[in-house]
PDB file of N, CA, C, O and CB in Angstrom:
ATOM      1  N   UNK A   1      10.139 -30.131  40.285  1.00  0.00           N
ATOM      2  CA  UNK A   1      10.883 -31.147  40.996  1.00  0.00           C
ATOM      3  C   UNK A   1      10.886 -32.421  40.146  1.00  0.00           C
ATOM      4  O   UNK A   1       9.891 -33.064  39.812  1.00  0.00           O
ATOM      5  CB  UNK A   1      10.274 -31.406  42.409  1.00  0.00           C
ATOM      6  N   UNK A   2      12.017 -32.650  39.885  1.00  0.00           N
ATOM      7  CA  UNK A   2      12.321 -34.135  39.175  1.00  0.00           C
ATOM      8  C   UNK A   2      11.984 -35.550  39.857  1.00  0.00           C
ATOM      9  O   UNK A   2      12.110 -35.614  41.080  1.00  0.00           O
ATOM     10  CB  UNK A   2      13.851 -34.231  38.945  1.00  0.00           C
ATOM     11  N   UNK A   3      11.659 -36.437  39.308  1.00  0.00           N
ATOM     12  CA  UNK A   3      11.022 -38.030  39.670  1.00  0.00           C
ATOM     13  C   UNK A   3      11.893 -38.407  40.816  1.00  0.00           C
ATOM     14  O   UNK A   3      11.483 -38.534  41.969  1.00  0.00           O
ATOM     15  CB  UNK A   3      11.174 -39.341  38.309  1.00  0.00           C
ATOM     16  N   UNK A   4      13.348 -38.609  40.352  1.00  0.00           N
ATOM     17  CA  UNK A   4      14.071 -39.030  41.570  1.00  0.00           C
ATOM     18  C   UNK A   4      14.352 -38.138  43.328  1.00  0.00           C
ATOM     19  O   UNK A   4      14.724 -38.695  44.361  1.00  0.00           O
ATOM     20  CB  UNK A   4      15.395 -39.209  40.866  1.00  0.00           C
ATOM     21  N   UNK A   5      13.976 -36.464  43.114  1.00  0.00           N
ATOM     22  CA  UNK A   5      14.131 -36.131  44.061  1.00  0.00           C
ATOM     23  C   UNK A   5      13.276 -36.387  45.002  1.00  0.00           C
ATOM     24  O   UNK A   5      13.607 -36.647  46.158  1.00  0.00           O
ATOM     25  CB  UNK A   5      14.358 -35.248  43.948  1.00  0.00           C
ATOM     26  N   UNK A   6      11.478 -36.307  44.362  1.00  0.00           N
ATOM     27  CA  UNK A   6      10.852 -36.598  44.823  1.00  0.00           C
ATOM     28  C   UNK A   6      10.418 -38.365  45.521  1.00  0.00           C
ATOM     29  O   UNK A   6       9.481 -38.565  46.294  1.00  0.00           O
ATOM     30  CB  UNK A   6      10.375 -35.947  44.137  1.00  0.00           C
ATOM     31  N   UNK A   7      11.248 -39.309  45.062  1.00  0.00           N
ATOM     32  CA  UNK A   7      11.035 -40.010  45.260  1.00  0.00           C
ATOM     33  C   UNK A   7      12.142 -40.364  47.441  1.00  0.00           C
ATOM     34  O   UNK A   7      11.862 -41.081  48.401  1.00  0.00           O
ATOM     35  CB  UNK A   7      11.165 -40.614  43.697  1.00  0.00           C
ATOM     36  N   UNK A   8      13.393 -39.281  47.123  1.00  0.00           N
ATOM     37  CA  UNK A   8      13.967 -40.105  47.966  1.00  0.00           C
ATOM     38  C   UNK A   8      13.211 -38.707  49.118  1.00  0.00           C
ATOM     39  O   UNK A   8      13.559 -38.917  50.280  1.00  0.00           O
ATOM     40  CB  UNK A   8      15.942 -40.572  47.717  1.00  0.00           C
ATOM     41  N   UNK A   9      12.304 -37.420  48.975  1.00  0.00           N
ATOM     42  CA  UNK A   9      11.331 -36.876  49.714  1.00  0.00           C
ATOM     43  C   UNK A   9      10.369 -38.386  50.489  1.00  0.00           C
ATOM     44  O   UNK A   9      10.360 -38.784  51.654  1.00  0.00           O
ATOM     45  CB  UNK A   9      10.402 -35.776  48.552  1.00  0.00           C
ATOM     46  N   UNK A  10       9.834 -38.776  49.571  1.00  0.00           N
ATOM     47  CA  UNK A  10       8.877 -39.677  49.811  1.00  0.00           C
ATOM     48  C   UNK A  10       9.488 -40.751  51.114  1.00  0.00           C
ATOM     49  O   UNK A  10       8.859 -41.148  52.095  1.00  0.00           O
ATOM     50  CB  UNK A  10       8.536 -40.420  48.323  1.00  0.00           C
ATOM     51  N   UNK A  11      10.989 -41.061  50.714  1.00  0.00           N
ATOM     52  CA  UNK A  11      11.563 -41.966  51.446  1.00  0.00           C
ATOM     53  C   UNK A  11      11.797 -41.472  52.902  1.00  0.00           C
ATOM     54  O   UNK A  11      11.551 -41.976  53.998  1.00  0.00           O
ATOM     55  CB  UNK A  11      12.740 -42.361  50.786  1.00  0.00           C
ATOM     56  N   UNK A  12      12.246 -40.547  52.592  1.00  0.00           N
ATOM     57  CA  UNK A  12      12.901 -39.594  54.368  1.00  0.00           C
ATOM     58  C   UNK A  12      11.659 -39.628  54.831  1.00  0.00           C
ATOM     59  O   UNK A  12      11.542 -40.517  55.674  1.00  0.00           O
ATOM     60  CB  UNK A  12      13.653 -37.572  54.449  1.00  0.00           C
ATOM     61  N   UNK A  13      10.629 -39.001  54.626  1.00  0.00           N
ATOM     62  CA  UNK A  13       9.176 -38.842  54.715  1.00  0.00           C
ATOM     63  C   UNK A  13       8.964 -39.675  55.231  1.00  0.00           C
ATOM     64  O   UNK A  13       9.041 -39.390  56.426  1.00  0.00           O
ATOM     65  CB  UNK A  13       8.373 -38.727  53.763  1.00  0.00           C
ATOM     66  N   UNK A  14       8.605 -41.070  55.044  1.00  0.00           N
ATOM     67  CA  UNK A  14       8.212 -42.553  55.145  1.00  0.00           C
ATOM     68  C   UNK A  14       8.862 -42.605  56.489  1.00  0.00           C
ATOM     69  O   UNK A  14       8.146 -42.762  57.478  1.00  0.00           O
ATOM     70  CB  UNK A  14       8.796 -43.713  53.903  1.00  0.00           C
ATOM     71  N   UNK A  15       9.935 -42.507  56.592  1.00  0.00           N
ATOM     72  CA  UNK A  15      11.058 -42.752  57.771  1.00  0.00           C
ATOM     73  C   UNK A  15      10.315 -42.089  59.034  1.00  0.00           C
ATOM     74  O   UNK A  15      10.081 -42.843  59.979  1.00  0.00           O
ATOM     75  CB  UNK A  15      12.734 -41.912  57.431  1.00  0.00           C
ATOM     76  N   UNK A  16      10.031 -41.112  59.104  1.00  0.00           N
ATOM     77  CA  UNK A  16      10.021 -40.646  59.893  1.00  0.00           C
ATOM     78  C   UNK A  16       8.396 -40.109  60.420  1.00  0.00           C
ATOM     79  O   UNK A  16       8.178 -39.496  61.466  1.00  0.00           O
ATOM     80  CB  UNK A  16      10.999 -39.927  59.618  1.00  0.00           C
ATOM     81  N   UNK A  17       7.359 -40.521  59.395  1.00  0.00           N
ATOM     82  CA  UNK A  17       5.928 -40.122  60.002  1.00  0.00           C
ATOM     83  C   UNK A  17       5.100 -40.962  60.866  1.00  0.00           C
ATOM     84  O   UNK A  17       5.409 -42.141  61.040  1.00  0.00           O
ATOM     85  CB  UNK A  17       5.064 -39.870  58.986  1.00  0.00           C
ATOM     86  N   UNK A  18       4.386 -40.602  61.251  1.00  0.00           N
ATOM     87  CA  UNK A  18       3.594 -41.463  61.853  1.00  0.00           C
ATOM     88  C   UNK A  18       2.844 -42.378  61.538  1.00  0.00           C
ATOM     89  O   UNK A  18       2.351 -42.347  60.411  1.00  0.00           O
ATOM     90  CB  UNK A  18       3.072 -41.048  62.318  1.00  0.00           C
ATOM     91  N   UNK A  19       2.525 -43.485  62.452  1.00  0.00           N
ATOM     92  CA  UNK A  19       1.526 -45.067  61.941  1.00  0.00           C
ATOM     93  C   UNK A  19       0.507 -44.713  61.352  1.00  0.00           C
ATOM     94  O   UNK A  19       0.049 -45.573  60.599  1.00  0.00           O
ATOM     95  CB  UNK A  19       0.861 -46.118  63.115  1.00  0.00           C
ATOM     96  N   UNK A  20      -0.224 -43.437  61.420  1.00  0.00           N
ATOM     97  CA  UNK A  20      -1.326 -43.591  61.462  1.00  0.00           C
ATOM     98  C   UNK A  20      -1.390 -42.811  59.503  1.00  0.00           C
ATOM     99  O   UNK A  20      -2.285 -43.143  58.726  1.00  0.00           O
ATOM    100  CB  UNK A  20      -2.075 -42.840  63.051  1.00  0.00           C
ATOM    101  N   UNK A  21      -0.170 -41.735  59.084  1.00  0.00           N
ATOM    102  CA  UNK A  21       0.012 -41.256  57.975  1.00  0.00           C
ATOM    103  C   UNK A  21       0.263 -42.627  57.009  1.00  0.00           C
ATOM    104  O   UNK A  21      -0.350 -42.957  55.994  1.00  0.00           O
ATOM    105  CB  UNK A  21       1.135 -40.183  58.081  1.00  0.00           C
ATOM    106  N   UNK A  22       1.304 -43.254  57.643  1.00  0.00           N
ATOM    107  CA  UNK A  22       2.133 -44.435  56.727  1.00  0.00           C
ATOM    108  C   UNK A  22       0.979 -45.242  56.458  1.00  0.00           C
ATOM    109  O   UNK A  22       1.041 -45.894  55.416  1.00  0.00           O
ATOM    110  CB  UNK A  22       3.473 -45.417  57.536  1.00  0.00           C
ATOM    111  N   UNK A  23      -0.047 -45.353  57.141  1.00  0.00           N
ATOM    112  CA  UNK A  23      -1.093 -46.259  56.735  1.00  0.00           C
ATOM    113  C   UNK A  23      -2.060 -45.254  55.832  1.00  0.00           C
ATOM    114  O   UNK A  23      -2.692 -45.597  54.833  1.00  0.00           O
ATOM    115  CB  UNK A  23      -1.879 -46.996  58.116  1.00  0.00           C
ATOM    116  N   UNK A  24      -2.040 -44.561  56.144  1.00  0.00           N
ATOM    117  CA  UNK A  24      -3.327 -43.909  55.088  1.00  0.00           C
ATOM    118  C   UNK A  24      -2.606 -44.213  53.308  1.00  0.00           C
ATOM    119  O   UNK A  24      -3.273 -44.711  52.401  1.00  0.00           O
ATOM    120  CB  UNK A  24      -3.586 -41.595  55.496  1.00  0.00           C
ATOM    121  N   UNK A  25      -1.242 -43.800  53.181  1.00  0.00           N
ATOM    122  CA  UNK A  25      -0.816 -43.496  52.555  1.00  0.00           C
ATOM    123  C   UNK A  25      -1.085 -44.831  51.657  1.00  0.00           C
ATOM    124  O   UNK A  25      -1.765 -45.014  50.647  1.00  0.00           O
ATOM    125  CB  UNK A  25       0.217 -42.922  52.967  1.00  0.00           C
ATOM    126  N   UNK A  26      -0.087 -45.871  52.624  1.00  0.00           N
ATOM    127  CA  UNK A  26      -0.633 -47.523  51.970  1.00  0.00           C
ATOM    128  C   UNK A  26      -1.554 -47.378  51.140  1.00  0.00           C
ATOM    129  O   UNK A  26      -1.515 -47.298  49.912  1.00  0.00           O
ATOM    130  CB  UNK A  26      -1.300 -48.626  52.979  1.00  0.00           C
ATOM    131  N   UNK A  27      -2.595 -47.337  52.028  1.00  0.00           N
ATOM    132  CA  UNK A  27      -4.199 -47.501  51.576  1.00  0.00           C
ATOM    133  C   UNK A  27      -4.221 -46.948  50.212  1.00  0.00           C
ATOM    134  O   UNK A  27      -4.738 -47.586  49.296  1.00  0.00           O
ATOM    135  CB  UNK A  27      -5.373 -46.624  52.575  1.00  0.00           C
ATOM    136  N   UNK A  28      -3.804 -46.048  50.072  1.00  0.00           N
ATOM    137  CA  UNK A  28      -4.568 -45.018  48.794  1.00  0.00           C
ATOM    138  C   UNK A  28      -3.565 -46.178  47.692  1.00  0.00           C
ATOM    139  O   UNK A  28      -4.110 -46.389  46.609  1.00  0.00           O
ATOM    140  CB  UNK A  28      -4.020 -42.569  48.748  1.00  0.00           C
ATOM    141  N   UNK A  29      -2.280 -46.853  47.902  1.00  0.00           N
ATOM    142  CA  UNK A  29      -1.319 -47.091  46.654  1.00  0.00           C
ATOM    143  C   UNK A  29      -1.529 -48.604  47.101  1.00  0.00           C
ATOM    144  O   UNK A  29      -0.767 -49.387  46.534  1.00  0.00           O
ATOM    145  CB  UNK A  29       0.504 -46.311  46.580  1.00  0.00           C
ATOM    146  N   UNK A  30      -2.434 -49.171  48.027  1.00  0.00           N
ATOM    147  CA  UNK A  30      -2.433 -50.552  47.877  1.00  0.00           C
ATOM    148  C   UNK A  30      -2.715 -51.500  47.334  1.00  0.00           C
ATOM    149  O   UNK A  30      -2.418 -52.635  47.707  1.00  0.00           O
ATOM    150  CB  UNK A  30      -2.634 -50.849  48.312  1.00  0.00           C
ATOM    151  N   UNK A  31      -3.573 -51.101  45.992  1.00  0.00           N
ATOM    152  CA  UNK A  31      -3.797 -52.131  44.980  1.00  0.00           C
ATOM    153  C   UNK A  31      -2.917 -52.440  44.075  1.00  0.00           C
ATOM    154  O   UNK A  31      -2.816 -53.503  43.463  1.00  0.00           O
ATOM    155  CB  UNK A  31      -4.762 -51.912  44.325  1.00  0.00           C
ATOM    156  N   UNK A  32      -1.842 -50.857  43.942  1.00  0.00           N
ATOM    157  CA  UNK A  32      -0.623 -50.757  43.030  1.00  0.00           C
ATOM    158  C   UNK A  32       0.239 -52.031  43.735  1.00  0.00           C
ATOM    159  O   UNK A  32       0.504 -53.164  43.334  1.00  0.00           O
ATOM    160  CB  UNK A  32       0.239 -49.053  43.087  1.00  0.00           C
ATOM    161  N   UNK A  33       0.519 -51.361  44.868  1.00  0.00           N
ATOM    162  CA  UNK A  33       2.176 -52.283  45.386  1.00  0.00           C
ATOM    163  C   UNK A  33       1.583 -54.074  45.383  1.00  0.00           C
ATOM    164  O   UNK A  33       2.226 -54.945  44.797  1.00  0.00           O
ATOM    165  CB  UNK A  33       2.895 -51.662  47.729  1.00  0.00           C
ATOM    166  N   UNK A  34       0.512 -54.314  46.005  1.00  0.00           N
ATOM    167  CA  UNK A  34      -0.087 -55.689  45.697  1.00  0.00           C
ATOM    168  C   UNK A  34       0.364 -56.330  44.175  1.00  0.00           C
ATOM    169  O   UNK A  34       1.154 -57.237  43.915  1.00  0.00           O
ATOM    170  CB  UNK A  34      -1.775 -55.513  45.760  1.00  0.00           C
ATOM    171  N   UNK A  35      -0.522 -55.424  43.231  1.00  0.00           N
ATOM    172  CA  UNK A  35      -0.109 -56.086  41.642  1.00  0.00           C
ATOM    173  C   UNK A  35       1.358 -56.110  41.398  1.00  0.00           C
ATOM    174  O   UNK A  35       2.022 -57.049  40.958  1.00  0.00           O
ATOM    175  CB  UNK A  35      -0.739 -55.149  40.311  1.00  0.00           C
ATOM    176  N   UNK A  36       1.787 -54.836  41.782  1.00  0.00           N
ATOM    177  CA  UNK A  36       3.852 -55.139  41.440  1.00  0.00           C
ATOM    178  C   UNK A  36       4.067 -56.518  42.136  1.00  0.00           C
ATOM    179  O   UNK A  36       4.308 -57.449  41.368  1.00  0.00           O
ATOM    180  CB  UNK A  36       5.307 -53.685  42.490  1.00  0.00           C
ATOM    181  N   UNK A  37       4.014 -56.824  43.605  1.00  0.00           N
ATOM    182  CA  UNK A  37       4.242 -57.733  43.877  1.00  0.00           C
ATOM    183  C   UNK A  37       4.267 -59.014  43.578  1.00  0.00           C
ATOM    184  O   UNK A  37       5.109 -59.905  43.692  1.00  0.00           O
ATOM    185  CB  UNK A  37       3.997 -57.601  44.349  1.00  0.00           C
ATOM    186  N   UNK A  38       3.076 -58.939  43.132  1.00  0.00           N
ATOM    187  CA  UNK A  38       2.334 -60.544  41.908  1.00  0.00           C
ATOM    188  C   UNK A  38       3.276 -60.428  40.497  1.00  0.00           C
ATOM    189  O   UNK A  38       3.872 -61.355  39.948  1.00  0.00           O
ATOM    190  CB  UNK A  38       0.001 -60.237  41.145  1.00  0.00           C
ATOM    191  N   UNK A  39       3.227 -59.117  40.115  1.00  0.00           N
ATOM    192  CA  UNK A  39       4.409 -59.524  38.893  1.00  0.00           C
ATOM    193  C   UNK A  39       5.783 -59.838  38.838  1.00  0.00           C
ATOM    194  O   UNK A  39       6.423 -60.449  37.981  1.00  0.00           O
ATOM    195  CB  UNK A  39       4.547 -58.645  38.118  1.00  0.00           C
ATOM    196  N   UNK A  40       6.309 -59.033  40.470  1.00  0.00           N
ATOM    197  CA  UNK A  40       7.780 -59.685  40.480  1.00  0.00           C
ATOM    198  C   UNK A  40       7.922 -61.360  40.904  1.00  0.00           C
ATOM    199  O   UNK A  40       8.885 -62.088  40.663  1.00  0.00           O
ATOM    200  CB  UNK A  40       8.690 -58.787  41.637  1.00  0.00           C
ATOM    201  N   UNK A  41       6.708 -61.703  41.578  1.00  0.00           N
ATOM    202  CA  UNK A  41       7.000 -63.145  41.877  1.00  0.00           C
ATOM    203  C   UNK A  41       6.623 -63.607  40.798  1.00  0.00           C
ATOM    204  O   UNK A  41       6.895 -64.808  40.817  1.00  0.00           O
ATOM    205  CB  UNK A  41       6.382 -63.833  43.025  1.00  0.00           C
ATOM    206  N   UNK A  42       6.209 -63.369  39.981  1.00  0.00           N
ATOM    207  CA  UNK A  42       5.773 -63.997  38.500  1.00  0.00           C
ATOM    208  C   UNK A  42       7.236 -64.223  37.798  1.00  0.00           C
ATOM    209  O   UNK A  42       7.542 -65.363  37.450  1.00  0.00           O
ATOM    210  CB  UNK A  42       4.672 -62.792  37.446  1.00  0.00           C
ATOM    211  N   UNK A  43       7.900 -63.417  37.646  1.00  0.00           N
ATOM    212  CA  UNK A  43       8.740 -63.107  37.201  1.00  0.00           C
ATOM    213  C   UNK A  43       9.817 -63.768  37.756  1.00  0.00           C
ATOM    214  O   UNK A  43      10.558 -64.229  36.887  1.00  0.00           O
ATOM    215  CB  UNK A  43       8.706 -62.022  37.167  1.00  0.00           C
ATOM    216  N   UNK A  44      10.142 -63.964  38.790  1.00  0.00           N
ATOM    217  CA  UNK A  44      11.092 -64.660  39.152  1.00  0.00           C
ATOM    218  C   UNK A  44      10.728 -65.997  39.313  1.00  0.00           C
ATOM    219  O   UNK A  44      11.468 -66.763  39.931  1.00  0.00           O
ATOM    220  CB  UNK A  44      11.612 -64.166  40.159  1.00  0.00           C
ATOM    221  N   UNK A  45       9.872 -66.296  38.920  1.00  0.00           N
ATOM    222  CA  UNK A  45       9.385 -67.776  39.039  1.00  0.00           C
ATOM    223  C   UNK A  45       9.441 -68.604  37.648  1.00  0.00           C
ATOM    224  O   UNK A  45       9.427 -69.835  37.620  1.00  0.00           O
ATOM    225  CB  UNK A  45       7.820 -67.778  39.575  1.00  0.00           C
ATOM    226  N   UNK A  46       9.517 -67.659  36.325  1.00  0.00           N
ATOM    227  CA  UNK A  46       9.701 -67.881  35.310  1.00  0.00           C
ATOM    228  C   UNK A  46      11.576 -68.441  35.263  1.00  0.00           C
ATOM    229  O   UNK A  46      12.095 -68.770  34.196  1.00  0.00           O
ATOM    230  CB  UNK A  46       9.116 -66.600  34.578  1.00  0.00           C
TER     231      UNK A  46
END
C-alpha cells in the first residue's frame, strides 16, 4: 500500500472512530504534531 492511500485510510478512519481510539492515537504521535506545529508558526512568522 502506497503513502497516499494510506494516508486518506487514516483520514476516513479518524472520521469515524471513537473518542476514546482518536485519543490514544494522539497520544502515541503527540510530540510529533506539537513540534510540526512550532515549526509552521516559526515559519510563518519569519
Amino acid at each position: 500500500m502506497n503513502t497516499p492511500s494510506i494516508r486518506q485510510k487514516l483520514f476516513d478512519y479518524l472520521q469515524v472512530a471513537d473518542d476514546k481510539k482518536v485519543v490514544a492515537i494522539y497520544s502515541i504521535l503527540e510530540e510529533e504534531i506539537e513540534a510540526n506545529a512550532i515549526d509552521w508558526n516559526n515559519k510563518l512568522l519569519v
